[in-house]
C-alpha positions in Angstrom: -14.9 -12.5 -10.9 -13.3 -9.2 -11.7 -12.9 -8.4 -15.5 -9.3 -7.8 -16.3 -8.8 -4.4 -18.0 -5.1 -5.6 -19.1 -3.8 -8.9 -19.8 -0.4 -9.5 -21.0 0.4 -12.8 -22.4 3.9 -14.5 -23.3 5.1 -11.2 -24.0 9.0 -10.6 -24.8 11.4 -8.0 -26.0 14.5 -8.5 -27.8 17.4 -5.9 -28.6 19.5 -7.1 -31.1 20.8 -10.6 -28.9 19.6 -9.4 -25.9 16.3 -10.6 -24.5 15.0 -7.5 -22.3 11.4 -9.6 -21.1 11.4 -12.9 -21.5 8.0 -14.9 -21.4 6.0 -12.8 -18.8 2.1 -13.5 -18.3 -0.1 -11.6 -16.1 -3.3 -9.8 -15.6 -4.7 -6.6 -13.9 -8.2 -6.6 -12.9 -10.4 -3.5 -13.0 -9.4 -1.1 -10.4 -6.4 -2.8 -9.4 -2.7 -1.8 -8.5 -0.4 -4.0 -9.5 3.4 -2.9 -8.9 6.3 -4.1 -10.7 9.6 -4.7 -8.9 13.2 -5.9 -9.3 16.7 -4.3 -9.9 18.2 -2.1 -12.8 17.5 -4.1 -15.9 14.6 -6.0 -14.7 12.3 -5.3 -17.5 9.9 -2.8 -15.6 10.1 0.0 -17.1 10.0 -2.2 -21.0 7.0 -4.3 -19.9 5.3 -0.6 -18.9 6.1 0.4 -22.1 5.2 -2.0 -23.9 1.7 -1.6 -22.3 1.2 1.5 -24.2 3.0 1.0 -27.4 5.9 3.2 -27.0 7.7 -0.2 -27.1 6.5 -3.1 -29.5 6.2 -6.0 -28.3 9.1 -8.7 -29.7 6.5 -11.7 -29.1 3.4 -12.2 -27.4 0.3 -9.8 -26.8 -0.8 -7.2 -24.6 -4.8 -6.5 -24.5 -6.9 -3.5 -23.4 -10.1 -4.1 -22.3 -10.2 -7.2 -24.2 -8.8 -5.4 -27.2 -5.4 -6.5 -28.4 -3.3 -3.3 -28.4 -1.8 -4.3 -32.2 -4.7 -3.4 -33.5 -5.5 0.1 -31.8 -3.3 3.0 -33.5 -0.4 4.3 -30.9 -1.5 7.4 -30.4 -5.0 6.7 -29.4 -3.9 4.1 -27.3 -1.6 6.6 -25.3 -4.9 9.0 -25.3 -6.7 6.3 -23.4 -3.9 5.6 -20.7 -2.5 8.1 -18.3 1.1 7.8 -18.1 3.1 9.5 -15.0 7.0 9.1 -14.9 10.2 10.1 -13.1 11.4 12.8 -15.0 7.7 14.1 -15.0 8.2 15.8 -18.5 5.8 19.0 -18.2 7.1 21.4 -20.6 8.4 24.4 -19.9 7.4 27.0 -21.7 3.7 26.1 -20.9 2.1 27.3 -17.6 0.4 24.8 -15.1 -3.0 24.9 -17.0 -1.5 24.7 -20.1 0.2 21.2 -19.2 -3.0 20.1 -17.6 -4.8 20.6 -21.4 -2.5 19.5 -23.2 -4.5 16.3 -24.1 -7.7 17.8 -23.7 -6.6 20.1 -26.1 -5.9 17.5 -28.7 -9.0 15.9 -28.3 -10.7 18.7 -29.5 -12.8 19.7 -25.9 -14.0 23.0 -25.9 -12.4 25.8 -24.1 -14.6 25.9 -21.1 -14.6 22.1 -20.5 -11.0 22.2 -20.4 -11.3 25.0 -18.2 -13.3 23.3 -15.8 -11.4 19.7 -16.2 -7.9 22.0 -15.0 -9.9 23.2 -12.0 -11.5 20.0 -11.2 -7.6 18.0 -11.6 -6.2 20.6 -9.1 -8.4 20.1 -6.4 -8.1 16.3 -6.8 -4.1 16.4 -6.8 -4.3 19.0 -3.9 -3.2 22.1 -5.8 -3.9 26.2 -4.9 -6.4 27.7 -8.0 -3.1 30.4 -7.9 -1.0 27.6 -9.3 -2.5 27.0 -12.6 -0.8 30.3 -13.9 2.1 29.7 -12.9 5.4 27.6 -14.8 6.8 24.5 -14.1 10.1 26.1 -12.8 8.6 27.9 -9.8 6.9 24.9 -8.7 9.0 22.8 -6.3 9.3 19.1 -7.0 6.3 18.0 -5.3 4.1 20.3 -6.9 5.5 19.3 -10.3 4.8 15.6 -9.7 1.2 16.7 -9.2 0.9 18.4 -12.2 2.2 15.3 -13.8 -0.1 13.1 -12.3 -3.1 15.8 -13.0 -1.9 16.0 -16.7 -2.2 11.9 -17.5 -5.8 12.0 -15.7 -6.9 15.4 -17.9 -8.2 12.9 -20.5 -10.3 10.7 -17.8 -8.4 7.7 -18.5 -9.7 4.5 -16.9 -5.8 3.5 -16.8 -3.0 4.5 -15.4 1.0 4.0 -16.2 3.8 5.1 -13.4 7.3 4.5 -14.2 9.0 5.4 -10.8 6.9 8.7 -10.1 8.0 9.7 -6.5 12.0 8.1 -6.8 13.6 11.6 -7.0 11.8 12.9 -4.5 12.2 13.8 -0.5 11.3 11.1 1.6 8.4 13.4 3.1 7.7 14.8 0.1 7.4 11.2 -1.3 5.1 10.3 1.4 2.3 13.1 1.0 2.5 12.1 -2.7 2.3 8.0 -2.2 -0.6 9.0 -0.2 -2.5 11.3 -2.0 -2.3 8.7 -5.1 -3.8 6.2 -3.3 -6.4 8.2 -2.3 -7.2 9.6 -6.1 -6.9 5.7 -7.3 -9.3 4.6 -4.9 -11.6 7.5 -5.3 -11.4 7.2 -9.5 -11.5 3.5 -9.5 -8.0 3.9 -11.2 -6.8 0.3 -12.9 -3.1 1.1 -12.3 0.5 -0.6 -13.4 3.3 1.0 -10.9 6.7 0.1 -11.6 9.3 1.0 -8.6 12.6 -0.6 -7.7 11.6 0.3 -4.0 9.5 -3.2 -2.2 8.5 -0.6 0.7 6.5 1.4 -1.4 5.1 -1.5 -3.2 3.9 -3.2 -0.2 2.2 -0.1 0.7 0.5 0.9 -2.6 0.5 -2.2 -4.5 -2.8 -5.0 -4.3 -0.6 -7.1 -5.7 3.5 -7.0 -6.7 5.0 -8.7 -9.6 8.5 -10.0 -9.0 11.2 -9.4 -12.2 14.4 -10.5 -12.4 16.7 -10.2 -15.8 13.0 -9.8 -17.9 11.5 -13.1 -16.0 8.5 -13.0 -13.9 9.9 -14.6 -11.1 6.3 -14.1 -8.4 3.2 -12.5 -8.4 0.5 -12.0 -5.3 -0.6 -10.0 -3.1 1.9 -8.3 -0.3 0.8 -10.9 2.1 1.5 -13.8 -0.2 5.0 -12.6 -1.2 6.1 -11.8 2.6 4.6 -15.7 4.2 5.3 -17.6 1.1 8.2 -16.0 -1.3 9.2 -18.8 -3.8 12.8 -17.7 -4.5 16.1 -16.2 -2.6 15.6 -13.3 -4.7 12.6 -12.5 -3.6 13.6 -13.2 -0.2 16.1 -10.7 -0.3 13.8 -7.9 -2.0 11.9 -8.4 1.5 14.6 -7.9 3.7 15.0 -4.4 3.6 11.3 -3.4 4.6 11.4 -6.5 7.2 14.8 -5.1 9.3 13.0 -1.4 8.8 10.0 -2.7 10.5 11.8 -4.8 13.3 14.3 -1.6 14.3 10.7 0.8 14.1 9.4 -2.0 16.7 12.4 -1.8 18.7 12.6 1.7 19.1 8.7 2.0 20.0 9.1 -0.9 22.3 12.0 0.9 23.9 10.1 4.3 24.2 7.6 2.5 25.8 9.9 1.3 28.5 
């Protein structure tokens, strides 16, 4: 049986009277994508969080490779995990390459293997050499979501954290990008946590999707298991919307073919 790189065990989070995550349990195995879905106010995005410390835990524990993440300091943590996110974050004033090192840099790698770790990261993420001079603001969207994505794997994490990464995106845009992550994952063996409030792109990335409702874990299983056998309304509905997309695709081929 697969080792679990992350286990997350009775964890909650409360604000004040409010309980954000409420109990949830569950385990990624090594290499694995797991995707976390459900509305605004879920707990995706806390539970993610909470994965690398920029949250604390209320209750509960979150381990690491078999580490419990209490006991490693916050920083170091965040040095081991990639982390990619909506907003994407490079900073401006930095050019392409200079975003790309930044965690490098604070490692203490030399020059020249920073150098080469930039050049390697844009070929992966499908980026011209020409880019890595330039500055976030004359990038278009897409190519700043890759440079997001190539930043949080500059350090060679083994993990990897995405909080919504292709949301504000075209849907064609989007597409190329879903795509070319999955191909990086697979190729890097990438243990990855995926939050999105979108079940279409889970179902398509995901090896397995995780179900949250008002900070409950309501399911978790593979795509398969959630669209034969989903064990509440809720998640019923989640599956409506790729389900009608699917049956009006059909139609429309079926009536081309005609």
């Amino acid at each position: 049986m697969t080792a679990s790189a992350i286990e997350v065990i009775d964890v909650g989070k409360r604000y004040g009277a409010r309980d954000a995550v409420q109990g949830v349990s569950f385990a990624v195995a090594a290499g694995e994508l797991v995707a976390l879905v459900g509305g605004s106010g879920s707990g995706k995005t806390t539970i993610l969080k909470m994965l690398n410390r920029l949250v604390e835990p209320s209750r509960g524990r979150v381990l690491v490779d078999g580490c419990d993440t209490s006991a490693i300091e916050p920083v170091s943590l965040r040095r081991r995990i990639g982390y990619v996110f909506q907003s994407i974050g490079l900073f401006p004033h930095f050019t392409v390459e200079e975003n790309i090192a930044v965690t490098p840099s604070l490692l203490g790698w030399s020059l020249e293997r920073s150098e080469r770790r930039v050049t390697e990261l844009l070929e992966l993420v499908e980026l011209e050499p020409e880019l890595r001079s330039r500055y976030p603001s004359e990038l278009s969207g897409g190519q700043q979501q890759r440079v997001g994505v190539a930043r949080a794997l500059a350090a060679e994490p083994r993990l990897m954290l995405l909080d919504e990464p292709f949301g504000a995106l075209d849907p064609l845009t989007r597409d190329r990008l879903q795509q070319s992550f999955a191909a990086i994952r697979t190729k890097l063996a990438l243990t990855t946590v995926f939050v999105t409030h979108d079940m279409s792109e889970a179902l398509a990335l995901a090896d397995r999707i995780a179900v949250l409702r008002e900070g409950r874990l309501l399911q978790i299983g593979t795509p398969r298991e959630l669209l034969t056998a989903p064990q509440s309304e809720y998640v019923e509905r989640l599956l409506d919307t790729p389900r009608r997309n699917a049956r009006v695709l059909d139609a429309l081929i079926a009536r081309g073919a005609s």
